[in-house]
C-alpha positions as CSV (number, residue, x, y, z in Angstrom):
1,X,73.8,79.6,128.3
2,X,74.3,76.5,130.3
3,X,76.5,74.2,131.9
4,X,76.0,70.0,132.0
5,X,78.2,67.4,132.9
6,X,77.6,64.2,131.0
7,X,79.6,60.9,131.0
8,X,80.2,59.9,127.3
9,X,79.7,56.5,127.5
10,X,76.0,57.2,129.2
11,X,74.9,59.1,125.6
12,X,72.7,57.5,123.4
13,X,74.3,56.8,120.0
14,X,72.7,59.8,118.0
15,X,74.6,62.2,120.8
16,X,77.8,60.6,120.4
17,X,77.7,61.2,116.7
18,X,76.5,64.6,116.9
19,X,79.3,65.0,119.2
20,X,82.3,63.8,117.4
21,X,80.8,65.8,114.3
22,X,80.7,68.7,116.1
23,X,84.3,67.7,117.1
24,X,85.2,67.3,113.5
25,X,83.4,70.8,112.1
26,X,84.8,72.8,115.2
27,X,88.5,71.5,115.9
28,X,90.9,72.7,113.9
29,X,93.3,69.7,113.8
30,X,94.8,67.0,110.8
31,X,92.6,64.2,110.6
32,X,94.4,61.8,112.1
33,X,94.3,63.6,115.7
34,X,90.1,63.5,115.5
35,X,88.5,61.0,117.9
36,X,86.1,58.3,116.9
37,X,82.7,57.4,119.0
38,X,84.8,54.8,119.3
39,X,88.1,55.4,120.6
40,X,86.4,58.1,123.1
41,X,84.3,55.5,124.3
42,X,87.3,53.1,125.6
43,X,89.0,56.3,127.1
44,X,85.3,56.2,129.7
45,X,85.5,60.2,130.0
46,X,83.5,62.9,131.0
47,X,82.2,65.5,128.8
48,X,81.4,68.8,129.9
49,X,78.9,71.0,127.7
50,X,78.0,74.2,127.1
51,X,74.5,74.8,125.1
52,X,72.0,77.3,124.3
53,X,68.5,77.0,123.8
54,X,67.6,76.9,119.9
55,X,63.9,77.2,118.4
56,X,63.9,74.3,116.0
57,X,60.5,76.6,114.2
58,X,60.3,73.9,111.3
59,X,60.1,70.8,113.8
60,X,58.0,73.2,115.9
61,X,59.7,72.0,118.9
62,X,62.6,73.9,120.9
63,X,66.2,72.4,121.8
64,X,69.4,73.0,122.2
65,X,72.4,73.6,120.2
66,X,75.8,73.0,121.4
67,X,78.3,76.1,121.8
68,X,81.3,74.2,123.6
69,X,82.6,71.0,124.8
70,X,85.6,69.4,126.8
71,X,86.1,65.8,127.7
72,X,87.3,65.4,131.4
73,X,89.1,62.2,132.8
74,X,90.4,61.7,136.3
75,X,94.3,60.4,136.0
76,X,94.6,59.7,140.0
77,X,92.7,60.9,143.2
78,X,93.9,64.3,143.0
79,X,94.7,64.8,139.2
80,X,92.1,65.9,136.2
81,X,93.3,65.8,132.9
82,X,91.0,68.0,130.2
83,X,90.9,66.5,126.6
84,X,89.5,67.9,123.3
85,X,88.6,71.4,124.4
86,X,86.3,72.7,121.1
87,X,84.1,76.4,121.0
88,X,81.9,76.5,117.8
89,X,83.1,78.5,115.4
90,X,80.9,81.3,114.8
91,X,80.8,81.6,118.8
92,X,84.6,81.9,120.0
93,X,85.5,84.9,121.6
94,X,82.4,85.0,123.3
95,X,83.4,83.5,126.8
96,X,82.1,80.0,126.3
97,X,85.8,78.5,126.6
98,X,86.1,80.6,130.2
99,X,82.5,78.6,130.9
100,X,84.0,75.3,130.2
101,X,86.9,75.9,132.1
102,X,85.2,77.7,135.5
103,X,82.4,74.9,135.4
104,X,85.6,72.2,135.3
105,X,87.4,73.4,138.0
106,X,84.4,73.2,140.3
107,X,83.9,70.1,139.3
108,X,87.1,69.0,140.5
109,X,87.3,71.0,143.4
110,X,84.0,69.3,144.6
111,X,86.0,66.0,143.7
112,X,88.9,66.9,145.9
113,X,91.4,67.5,142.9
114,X,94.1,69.6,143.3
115,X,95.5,70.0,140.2
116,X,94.2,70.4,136.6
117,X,96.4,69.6,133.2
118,X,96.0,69.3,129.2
119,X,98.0,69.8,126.4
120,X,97.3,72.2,123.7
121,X,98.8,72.1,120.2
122,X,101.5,74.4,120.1
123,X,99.8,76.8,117.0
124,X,96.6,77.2,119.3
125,X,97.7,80.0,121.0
126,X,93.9,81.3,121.5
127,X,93.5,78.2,124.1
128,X,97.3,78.7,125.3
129,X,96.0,82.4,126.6
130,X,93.0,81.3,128.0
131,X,94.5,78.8,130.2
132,X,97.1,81.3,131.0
133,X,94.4,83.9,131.8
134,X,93.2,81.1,134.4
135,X,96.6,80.7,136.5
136,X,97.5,77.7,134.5
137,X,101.5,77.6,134.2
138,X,103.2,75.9,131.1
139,X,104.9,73.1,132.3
140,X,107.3,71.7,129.4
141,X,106.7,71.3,125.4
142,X,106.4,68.1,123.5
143,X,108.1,67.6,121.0
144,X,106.7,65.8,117.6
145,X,104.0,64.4,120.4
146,X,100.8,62.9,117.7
147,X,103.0,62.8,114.8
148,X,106.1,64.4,113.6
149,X,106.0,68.1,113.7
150,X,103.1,68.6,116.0
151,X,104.0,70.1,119.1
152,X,101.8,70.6,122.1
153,X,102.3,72.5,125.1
154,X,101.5,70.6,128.5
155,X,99.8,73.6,131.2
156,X,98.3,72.6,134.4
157,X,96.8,74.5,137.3
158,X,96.5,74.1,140.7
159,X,93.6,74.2,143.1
């Protein structure tokens, strides 16, 4: 497995789709809460990847196929917000989420961030334990936050 920083708005188009429908068939969320190419692409984020090689035998070529993927954006000088943290499916519990989030906190330490935060629905409790795992600390609890009745849990870490 591997590790690659991208910045979204850099992608050609074909990526960006593949990438929001990879958001859409991987992220267990309403709808409503699931980012265009669009509305990712005025947000100017970062995306950090996790792939594996993949034999394509067919097209007789080899590439890759994506395994995990967070969106990173820089709130100040010294504060890194994640975004849209999503594992494949058939590949969770397999350590790709601890890849994402080891690979973004060196990021940010190179950056000089100190401090690390995202918010994560409140019935995801799989990502709520992984962060916790990490030394992230629950720092309050939104109330009705997207839309009525969907509660997230803000968590941040620091460096």
């Amino acid at each position: 497995m591997k590790t690659k920083l991208y910045k979204f708005n850099q992608m050609d188009q074909l990526q960006k789709n593949y990438v929001v429908n990879f958001i859409k068939e991987n992220y267990n969320a309403p709808d409503i809460l699931l980012p265009s190419v669009e509305e990712l692409e005025k947000q100017h984020l970062d995306m950090v990847m996790v792939s594996e090689p993949f034999d394509f035998a067919e097209a007789g070529n080899v590439g890759e196929i994506v395994l995990g993927i967070t969106f990173l954006k820089n709130i100040t000088e010294t504060l890194m917000e994640t975004r849209t943290t999503v594992v494949r499916k058939d590949k969770r519990g397999q350590g790709v989420a601890t890849m994402l989030n080891v690979f973004v906190e060196d990021i940010a330490k190179k950056k000089g961030i100190n401090k690390i935060s995202c918010h994560i629905y409140a019935e995801n409790l799989t990502s709520l334990f992984i962060k916790l795992k990490r030394g992230y600390l629950i720092e309050g609890l939104l109330r009705d936050h997207d839309t009525k009745g969907q509660h997230e849990y803000f968590v941040s870490k620091t460096l």
